[in-house]
C-alpha distance (Angstrom), angle and dihedral (degrees) to the residues before:
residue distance angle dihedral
X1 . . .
X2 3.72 . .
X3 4.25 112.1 .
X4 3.76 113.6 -133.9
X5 3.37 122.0 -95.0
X6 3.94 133.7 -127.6
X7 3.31 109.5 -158.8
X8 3.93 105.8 -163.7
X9 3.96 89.3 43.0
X10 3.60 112.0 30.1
X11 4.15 97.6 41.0
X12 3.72 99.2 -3.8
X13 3.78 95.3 -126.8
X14 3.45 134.3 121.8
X15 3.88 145.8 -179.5
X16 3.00 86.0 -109.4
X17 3.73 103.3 56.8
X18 3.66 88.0 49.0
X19 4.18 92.6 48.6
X20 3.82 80.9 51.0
X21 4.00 88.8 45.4
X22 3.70 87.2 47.2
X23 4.11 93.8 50.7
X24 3.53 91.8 44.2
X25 3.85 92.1 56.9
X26 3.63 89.4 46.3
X27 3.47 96.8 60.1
X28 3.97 89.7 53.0
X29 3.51 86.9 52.7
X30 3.72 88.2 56.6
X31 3.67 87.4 48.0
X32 3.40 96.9 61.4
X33 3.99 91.2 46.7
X34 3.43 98.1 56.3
X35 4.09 88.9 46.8
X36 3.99 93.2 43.5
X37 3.75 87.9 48.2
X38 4.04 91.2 55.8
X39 3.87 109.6 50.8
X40 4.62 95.5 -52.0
X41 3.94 79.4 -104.8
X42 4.74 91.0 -148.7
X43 3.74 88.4 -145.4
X44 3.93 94.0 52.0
X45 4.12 96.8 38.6
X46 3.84 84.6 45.7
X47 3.51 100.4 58.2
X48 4.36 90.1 42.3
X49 3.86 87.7 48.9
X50 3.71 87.4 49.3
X51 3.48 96.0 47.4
X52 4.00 85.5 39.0
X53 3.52 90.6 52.1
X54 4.10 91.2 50.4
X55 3.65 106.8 46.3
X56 4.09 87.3 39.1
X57 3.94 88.3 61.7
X58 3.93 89.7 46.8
X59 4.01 88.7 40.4
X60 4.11 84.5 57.7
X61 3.62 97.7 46.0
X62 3.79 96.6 52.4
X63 3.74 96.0 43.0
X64 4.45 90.3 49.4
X65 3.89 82.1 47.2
X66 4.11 88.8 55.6
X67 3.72 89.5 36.9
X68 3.61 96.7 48.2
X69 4.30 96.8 40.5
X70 4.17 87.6 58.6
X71 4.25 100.4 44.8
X72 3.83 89.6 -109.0
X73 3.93 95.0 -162.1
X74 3.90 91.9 -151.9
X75 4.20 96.5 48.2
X76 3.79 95.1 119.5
X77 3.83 99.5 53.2
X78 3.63 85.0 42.6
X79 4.09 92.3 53.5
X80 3.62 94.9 43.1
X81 3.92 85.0 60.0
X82 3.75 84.0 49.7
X83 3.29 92.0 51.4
X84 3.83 87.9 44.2
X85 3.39 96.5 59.3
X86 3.57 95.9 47.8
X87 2.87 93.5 61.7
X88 4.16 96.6 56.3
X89 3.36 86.9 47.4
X90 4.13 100.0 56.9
X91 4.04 78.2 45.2
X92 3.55 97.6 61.3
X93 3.74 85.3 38.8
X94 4.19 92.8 58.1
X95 4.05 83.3 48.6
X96 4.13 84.4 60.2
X97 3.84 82.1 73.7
X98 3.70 100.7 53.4
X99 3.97 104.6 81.5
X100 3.59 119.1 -132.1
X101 3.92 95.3 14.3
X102 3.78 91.4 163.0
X103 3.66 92.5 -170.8
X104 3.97 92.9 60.7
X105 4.11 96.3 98.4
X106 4.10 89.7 50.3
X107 3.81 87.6 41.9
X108 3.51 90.7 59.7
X109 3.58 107.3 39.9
X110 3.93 92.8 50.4
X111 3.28 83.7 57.2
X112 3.64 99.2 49.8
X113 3.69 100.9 37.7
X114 4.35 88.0 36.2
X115 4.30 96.0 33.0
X116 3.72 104.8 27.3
X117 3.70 110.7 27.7
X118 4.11 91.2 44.2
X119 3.97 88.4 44.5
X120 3.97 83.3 54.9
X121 3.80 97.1 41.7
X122 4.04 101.1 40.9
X123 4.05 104.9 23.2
X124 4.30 102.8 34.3
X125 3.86 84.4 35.3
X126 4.08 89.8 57.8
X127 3.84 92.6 40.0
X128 3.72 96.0 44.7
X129 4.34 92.5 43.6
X130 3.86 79.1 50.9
X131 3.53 95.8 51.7
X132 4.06 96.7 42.8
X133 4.48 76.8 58.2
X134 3.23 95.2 48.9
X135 3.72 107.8 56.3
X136 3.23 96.2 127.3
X137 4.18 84.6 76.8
X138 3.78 94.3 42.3
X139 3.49 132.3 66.8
């Protein structure tokens, strides 16, 4: 049987930090809309898809650690999509090199609104509706 978990003590994570995580990623993604919308400035987009590309990686290491402290049953399709992802993202930050990549701005917001946004929507969604069932595990 699976011991209950404290979040703030035993792994010092919370829904809540990963909500926060969640709305702080969001508004980079708006960020980047706004810019990409304008005239996909490289220096501006660079520095969000750096800073994207950052607090994603920390984003993904607290949410396994939550994952991984309450048995989550699905953890290894969810951290291949990690992994996934991660891999898009260091893509789209080898095309920051290449001046005058005109597709850069689309690159990057397919892969928020297609990568990130689904990944929120379809994989969090399943791991938080399991969570919410599985109480009993949680504290």
């Amino acid at each position: 049987m699976t011991m209950p978990i404290n979040w703030m003590t035993d792994i010092g994570i919370s829904f809540d930090d990963l909500n926060n995580d969640h709305k702080y990623l969001f508004g980079i993604f708006d960020r980047i809309k706004k810019v990409s919308k304008q005239d996909c400035d490289p220096l501006i987009v660079g520095t969000a898809l750096a800073e994207l590309n950052e607090y994603t990686t920390d984003h993904f290491r607290r949410e396994a650690a939550m994952m991984k402290a309450c048995s989550y049953p699905d953890i290894e399709i969810h951290m291949q999509d990690h992994a996934k992802l991660e891999r898009q993202l260091n893509h789209l930050l080898s095309e920051m090199s290449f001046e005058g990549n005109d597709n850069l701005c689309t690159n990057l917001l397919n892969f928020i609104e297609k990568g990130l946004v689904d990944h929120k929507l379809i994989m969090d969604k399943a791991f938080y509706t399991w969570a919410g069932e599985n109480e009993t595990i949680i504290k």
